[in-house]
TIMI-477807 format. One record per residue (C-alpha): residue number from 1; y, x, z. Coordinates in steps of 0.5 Angstrom, whole numbers, plus 2048, in hexadecimal, padded with zeros to 3 digits. Example, Ala and Ser with C-alpha at 12.3 -4.5 7.8 and 13.67 -1.06 7.14 Angstrom:
TIMI-477807
num|c2|c1|c3
1|7F7|819|810
2|7FE|81B|80E
END
This chain:
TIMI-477807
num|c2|c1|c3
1|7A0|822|809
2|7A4|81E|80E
3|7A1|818|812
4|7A4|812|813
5|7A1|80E|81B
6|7A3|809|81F
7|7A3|806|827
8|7A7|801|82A
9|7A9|7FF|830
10|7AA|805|834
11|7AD|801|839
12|7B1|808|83D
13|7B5|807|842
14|7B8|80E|844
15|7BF|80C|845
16|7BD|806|849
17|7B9|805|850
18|7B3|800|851
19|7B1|7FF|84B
20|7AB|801|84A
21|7A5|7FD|846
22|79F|7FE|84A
23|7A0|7F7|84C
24|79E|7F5|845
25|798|7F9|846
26|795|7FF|849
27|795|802|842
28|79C|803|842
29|79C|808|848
30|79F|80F|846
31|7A0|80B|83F
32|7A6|810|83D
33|7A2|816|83F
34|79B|814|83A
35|7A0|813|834
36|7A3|819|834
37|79C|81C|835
38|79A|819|82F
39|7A1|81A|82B
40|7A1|821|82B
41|79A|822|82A
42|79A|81D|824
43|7A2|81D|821
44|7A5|823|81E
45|7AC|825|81D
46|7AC|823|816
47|7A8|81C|817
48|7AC|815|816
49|7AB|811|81D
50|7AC|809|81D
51|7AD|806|823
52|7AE|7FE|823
53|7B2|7FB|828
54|7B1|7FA|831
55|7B4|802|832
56|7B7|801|838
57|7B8|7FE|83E
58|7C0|7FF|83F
59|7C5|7FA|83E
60|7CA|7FE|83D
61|7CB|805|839
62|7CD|809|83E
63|7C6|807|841
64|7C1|808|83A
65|7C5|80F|838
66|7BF|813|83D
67|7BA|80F|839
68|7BD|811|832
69|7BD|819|834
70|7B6|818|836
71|7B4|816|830
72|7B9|81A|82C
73|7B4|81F|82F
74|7AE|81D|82D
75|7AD|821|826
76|7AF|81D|81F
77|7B3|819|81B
78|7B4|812|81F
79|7B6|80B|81C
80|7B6|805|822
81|7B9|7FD|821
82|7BA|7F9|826
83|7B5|7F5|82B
84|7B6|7EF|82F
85|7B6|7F3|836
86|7BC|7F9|832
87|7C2|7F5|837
88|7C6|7FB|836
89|7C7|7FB|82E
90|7CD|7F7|82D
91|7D1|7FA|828
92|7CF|7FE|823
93|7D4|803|822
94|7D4|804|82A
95|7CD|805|82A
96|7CD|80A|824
97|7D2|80E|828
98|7CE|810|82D
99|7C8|811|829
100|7C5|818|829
101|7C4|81C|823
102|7BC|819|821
103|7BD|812|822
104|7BF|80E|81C
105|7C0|806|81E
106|7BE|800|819
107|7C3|7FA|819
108|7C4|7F6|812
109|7C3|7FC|80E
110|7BD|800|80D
111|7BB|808|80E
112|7B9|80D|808
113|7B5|813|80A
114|7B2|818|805
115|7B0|810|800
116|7AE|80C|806
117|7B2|806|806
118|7B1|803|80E
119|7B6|7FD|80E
120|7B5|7F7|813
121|7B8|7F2|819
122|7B6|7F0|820
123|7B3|7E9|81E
124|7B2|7E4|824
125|7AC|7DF|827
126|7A9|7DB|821
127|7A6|7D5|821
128|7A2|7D7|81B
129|79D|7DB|820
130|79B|7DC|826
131|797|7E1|82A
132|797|7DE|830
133|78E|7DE|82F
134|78E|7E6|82E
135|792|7E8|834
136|790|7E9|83B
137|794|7E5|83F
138|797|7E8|845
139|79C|7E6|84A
140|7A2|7E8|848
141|7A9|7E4|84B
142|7AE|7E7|847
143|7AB|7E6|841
144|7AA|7DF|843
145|7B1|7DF|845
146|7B4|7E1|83D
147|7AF|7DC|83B
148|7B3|7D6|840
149|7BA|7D9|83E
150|7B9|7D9|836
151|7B8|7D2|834
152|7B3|7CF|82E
153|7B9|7CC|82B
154|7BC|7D3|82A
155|7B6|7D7|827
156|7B8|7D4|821
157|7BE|7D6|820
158|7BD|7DE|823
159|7B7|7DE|81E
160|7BA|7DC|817
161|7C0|7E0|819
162|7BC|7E6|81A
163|7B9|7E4|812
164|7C0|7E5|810
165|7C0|7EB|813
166|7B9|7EE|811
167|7BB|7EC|809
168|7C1|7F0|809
169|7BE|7F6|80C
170|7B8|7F6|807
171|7BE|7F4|801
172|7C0|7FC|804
173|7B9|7FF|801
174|7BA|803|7FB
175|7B8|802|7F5
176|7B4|809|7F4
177|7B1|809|7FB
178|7A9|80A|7FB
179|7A7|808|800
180|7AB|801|805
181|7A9|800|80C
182|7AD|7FA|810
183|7AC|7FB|817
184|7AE|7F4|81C
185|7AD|7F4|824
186|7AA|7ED|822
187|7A3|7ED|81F
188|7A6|7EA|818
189|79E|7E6|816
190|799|7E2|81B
191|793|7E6|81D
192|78F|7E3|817
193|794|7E5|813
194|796|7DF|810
195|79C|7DE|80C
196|7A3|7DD|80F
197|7AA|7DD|80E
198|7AA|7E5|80F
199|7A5|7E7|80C
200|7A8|7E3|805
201|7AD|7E8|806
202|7A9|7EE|807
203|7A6|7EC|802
204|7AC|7EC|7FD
205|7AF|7F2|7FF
206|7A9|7F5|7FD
207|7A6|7F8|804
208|7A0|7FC|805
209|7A0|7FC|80C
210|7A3|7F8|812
211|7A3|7FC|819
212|7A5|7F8|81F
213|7A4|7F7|827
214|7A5|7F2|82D
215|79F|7F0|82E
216|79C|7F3|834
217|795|7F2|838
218|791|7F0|831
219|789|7EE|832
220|786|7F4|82F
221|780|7F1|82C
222|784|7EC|828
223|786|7ED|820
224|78D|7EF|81F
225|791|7EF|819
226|790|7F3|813
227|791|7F3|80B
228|793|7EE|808
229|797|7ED|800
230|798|7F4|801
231|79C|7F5|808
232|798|7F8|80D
233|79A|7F6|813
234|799|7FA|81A
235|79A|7F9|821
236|79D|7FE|825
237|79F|7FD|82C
238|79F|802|830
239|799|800|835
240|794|7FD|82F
241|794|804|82B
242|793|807|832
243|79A|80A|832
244|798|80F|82C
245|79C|80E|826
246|799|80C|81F
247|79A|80E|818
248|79C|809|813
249|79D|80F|80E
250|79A|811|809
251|795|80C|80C
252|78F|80F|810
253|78C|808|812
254|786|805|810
255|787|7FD|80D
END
């Protein structure tokens, strides 16, 4: 039977210079080099693989076509969406131009594979949740450059638009699809799992699984998401699965 996995954030950077991510942790050295290991041990040709947004470090696609390659490389069907950190998808139509044979993109509409249905968006910052207590904090100026450059007023807007956006991809899903994953680079729930304006939607469009990224540098000891009215949800940032991607189908994972 085909597997359906998932691991976000790989944050490549073959197509630019000096952007390597050891800055963020001496977890990251050879980050690229430790996924691959572990995709072509783990991932065959005929798995589905799920990858929720901050793919590269390009700005622009002539500099994210190496990443794309590498990727294509690696063993499977793959489905990405956009992360915060992905400048260089602008238009849809010149992205899918240059996509390789492998990579399918999810935009406002969903993908159908083998009955699994995987729809989603982006999102934003909430103010529902925060996870400033579960993460360890490092120094990092860039981060805290994008958080001066976008302003609390305009969160809002982004967040609501990105709603709008992950409704109309999960309206895509057919009805006759067995299974309903939605992937989003944002985690679409708190830690605790209480409802939120996401999680409703997840929930009406009957999702079983909620695979997302973006957050890094996670205390290890601390309880982080899980089941709830159904919707496993599942963090998969590169660095906090140890840069080994998980399967998300059929479920190997104990609740």
């Amino acid at each position: 039977m085909a597997n359906v996995w998932a691991i976000g954030d790989l944050h490549l950077s073959f197509g630019v210079k000096n952007k390597g991510m050891e800055l963020f942790g001496p977890e990251w050295k050879d980050h690229a080099e430790k996924i691959a290991a572990h995709w072509k041990a783990l991932i065959h040709p005929d798995d589905l693989v799920l990858i929720p947004g901050d793919i590269s470090w390009a700005m622009r696609l002539e500099e994210v076509q190496a990443d794309l390659e590498w990727i294509d490389r690696l063993p499977g069907t793959k489905v990405m969406i956009k992360g915060n950190h992905d400048y260089w998808w602008g238009s849809l139509k010149k992205v899918m131009a240059i996509l390789p044979p492998s990579i399918h993109l999810i935009q406002n509409q969903a993908f159908h594979w083998r009955g699994i249905a995987v729809g989603g968006a982006r999102l934003w910052d909430s103010p529902e949740y925060s996870f400033s207590s579960y993460i360890e904090r490092r120094e990092n100026p860039k981060a805290k450059q994008e958080e001066e450059e976008i302003q609390e007023e305009l969160q809002e807007k982004i967040f609501e638009r990105e709603l709008v956006r992950l409704t109309l991809s999960l309206q895509s899903f057919r009805p006759d699809a067995k299974v309903r994953i939605a992937m989003t680079h944002y985690p679409p729930i708190g830690a605790d799992l209480a409802p939120s304006r996401v999680s409703e939607i997840l929930e009406r469009f009957g999702v079983e699984i909620a695979v997302f990224g973006h957050l890094h540098s996670i205390k290890k000891e601390l309880p982080l998401f899980g089941v709830k009215n159904g919707v496993r949800y599942l963090l998969a940032s590169a660095d906090y699965i140890h840069f080994q991607p998980i399967p998300l189908y059929p479920n190997k994972m104990k609740s």
